[in-house]
C-alpha positions in Angstrom: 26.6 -2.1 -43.8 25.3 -5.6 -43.8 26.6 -6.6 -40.5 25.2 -3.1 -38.8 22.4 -4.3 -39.9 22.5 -7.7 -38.4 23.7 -5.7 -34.9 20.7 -3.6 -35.0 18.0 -6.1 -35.9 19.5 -8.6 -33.4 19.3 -5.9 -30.6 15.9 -5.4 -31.7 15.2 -9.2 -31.2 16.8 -8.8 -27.9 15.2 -5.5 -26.3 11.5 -6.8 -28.0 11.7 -10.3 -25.9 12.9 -8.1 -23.0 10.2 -5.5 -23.3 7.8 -8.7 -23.2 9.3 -9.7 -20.1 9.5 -6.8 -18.4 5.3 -6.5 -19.1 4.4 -8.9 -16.3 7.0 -7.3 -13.9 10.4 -8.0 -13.3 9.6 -9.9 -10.2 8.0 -12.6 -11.9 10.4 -12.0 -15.2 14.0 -11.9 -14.1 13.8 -12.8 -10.5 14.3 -9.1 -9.2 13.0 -7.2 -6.0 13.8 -3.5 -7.0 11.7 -1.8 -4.0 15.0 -1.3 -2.2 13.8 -3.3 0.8 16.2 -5.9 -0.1 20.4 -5.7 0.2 21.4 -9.4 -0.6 20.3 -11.9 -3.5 21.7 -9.2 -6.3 18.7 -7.3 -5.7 18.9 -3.3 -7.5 18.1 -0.5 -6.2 15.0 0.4 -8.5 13.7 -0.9 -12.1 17.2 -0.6 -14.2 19.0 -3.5 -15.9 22.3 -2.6 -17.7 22.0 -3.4 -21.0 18.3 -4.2 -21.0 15.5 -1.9 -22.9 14.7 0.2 -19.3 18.1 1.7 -18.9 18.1 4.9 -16.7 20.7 7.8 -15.1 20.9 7.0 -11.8 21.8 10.5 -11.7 18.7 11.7 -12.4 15.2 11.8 -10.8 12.9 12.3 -13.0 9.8 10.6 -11.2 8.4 11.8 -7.3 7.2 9.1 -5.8 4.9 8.6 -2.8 3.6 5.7 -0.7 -0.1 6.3 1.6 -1.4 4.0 3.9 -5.2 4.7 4.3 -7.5 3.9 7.3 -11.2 5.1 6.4 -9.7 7.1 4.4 -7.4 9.2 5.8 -4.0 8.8 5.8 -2.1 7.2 8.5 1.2 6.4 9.5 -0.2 4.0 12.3 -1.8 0.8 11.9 -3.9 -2.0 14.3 -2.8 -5.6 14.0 -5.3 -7.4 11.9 -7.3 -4.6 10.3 -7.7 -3.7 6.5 -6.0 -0.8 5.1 -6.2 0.9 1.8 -1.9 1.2 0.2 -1.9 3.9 -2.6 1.2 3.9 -4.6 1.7 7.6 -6.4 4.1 9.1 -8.9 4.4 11.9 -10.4 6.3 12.7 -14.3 8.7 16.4 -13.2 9.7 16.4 -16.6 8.3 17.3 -20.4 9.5 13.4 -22.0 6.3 11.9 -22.6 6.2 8.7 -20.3 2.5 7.3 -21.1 2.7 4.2 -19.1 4.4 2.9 -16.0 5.6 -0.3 -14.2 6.2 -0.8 -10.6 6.4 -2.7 -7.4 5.4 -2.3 -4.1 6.1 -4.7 -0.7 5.7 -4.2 2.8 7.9 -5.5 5.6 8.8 -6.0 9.1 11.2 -3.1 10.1 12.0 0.4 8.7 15.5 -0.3 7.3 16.4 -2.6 4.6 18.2 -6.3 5.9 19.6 -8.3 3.8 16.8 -11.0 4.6 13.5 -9.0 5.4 10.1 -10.5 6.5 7.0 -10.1 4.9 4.5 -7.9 7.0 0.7 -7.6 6.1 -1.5 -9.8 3.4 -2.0 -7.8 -0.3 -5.6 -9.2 -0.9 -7.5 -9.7 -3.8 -9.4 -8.4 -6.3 -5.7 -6.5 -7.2 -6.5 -3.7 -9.1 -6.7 -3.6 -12.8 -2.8 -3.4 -14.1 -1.4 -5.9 -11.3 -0.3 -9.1 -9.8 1.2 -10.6 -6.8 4.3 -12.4 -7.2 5.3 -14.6 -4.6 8.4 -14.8 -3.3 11.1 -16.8 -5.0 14.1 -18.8 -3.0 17.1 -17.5 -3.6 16.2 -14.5 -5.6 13.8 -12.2 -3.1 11.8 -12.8 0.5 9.3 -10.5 0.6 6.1 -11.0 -1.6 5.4 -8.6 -4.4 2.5 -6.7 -6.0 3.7 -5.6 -10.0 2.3 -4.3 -13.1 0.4 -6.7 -15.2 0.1 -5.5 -18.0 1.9 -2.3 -17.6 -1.1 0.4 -17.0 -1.0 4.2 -18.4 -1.0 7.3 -16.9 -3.5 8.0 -14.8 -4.2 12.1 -15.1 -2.2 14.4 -18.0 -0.9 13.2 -21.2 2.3 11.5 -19.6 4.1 14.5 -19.5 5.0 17.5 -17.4 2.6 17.0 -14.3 1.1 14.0 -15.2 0.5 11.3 -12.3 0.7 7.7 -11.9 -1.2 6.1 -9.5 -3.0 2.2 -8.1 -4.2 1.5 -4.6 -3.9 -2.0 -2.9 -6.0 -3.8 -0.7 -4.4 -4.3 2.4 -4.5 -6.3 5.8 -2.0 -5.2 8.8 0.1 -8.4 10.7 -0.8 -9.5 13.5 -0.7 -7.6 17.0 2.7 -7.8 18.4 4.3 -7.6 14.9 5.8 -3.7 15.9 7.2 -1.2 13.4 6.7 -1.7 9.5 7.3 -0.1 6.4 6.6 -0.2 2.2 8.8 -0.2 -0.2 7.8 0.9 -3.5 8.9 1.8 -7.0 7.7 3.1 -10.6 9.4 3.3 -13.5 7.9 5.5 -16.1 8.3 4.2 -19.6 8.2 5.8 -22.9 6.5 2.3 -24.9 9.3 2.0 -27.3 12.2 -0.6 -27.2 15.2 1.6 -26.9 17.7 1.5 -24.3 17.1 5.2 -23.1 14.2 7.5 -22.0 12.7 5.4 -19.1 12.7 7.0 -15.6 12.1 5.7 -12.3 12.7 6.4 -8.2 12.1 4.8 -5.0 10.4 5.4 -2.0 9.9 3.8 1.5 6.8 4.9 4.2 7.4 3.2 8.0 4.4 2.1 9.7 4.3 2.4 13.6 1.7 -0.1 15.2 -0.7 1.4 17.4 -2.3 -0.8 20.2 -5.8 0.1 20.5 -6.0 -1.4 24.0 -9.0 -3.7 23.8 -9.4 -7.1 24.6 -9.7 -10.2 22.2 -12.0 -13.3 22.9 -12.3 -15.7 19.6 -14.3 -18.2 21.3 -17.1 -16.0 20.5 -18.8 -15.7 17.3 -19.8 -12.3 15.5 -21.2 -12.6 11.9 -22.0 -8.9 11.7 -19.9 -6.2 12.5 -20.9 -3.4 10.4 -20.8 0.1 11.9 -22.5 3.6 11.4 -22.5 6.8 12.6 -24.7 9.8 12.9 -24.4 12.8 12.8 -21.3 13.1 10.6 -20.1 15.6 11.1 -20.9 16.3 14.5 -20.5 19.0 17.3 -21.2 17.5 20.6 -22.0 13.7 20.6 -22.9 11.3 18.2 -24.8 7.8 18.2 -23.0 4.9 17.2 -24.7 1.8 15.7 -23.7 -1.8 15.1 -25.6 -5.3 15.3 -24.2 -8.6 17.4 -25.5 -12.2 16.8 -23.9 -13.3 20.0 -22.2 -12.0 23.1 -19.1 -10.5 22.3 -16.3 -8.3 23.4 -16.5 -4.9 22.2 -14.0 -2.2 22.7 -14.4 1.3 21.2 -11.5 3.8 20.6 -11.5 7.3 18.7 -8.0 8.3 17.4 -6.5 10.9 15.8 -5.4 11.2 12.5 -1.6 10.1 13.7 -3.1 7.3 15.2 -3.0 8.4 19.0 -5.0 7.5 20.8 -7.8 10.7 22.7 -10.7 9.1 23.8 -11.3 6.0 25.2 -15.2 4.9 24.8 -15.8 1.0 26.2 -14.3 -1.8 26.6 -16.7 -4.7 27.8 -18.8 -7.5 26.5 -22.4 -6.9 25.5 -25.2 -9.1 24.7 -26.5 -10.0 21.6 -28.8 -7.3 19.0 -28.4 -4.0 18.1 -26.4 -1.8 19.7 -26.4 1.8 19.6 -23.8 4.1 21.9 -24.5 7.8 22.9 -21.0 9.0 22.7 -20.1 12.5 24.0 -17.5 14.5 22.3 -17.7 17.9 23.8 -14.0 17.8 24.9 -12.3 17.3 21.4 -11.3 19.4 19.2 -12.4 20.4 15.8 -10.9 17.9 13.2 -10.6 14.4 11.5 -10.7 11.3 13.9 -11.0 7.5 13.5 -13.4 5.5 15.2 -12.2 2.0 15.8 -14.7 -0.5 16.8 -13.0 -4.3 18.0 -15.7 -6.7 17.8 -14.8 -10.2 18.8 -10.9 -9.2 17.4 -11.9 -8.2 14.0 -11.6 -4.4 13.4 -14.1 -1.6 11.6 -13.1 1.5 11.6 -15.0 5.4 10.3 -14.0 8.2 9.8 -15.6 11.2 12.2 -15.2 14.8 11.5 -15.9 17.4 14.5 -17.5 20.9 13.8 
């Protein structure tokens, strides 16, 4: 009896200092990139240790899991080199075992199939949302840079149960023009708070990222301080004005895109002169629906959402 107990309190001991670990991420913790964009280094394929306190049936998937990429706030599965995009990582619980709280990671890399040695793609910029932090990455262990829970944060609709959803959003900044096809990588493990070796459930999922070329030219010997943008109407039936300010000639080129990120009207592409600049732009020939307006001033990106009546 004496020595079960011994066993079970050294377990205990173990699975508490691993639980600890496991709180800032396992990235930072053990060394570990368990997106699944990674094949060499002894990386796993999602959040599960043998032996450690987050054990899970491969078998079994418990926990949907969805990657967005947001532009203006629709989702996209395009992006423009150099421009800011919102990345919402989503899960949801398909089970009654009450999972309150969840870890995860999330990466983003060149390609749409995991290598054994991937490249980074894209900047994760701060503030990171409440719950997170970005681990760099660590030679001889993982390449690609990592965003992870910190401390682990709870469910974010339901009472971690049957339905319940888990869900952060990332800021975002595309790679550079040129830098082709991408993807995300992302994982959450739902956890149940205690230290036992069972009851934990995670999945994967990856989202590829096609770049998008929004055919404008670039000139960064000029300088641009503000490059705000509005539009009005919104929503709008037949044309709509388009405002912006310039503190020095620049190159502007204006594209509206659909919401799969091709391309249906081409506005201007040419340089104006400094103030404040407003475009008449006629839209009698598309169709009722959700567009993106991308304005390229001076190489830096702003983009709104336009909805047609």
């Amino acid at each position: 009896m004496k020595k079960k107990i011994v066993v079970s309190l050294t377990l205990l001991l173990a699975c508490s200092i691993i639980f600890s670990s496991y709180y800032q991420g396992v990235g930072i913790a053990f060394g570990l990139d368990c997106t699944g964009a990674e094949t060499a280094l002894n990386n796993p394929m999602g959040c599960d240790i043998t032996g450690g306190c987050h054990e899970h049936n491969p078998s079994q998937t418990w926990i949907t899991v969805n990657i967005e990429l947001d532009s203006a706030g629709i989702p996209t599965t395009h992006y423009v080199g150099g421009m800011a995009y919102t990345v919402k990582l989503i899960g949801i619980n398909t089970t009654n075992d009450s999972l309150p709280y969840f870890g995860f990671q999330i990466t983003s890399m060149v390609g749409d199939t995991a290598p054994a040695n991937p490249i980074n793609a894209g900047t994760w910029n701060t503030p990171f949302p409440f719950g997170s932090h970005y681990t760099q990455p660590q030679p001889g262990n993982f390449n690609l840079g990592l965003m992870e829970q910190n401390p682990p944060p709870p469910v974010t609709t339901g009472n971690g149960k049957l339905g319940s959803t888990y869900e952060i959003q990332f800021n975002w900044t595309a790679p550079p023009t040129g830098t082709g096809t991408i993807s995300f990588w992302g994982v959450i493990n739902a956890v149940n708070s205690n230290i036992a070796t069972s009851g934990d459930n995670y999945s994967n999922s990856h989202l590829t990222v096609y770049e998008m070329n929004p055919s404008v030219g670039l000139n960064t010997n000029l300088s641009v301080v503000n490059g705000s943008i509005e539009i009005y109407p919104n929503p709008v039936k037949e044309h709509f004005n388009l405002m912006y300010q310039l503190t020095a000639p620049a190159l502007v080129g204006i594209n509206i895109y659909d919401t799969q990120g091709i391309l249906v009207y081409p506005v201007i592409n040419k340089i104006l002169s400094p103030g404040k600049q407003t475009q008449f732009i006629d839209i009698t020939s598309l169709k009722a629906g959700t567009y993106i307006v991308i304005v390229n001033i001076d190489g830096k990106y702003y983009s709104k959402k336009l909805l047609v009546e």
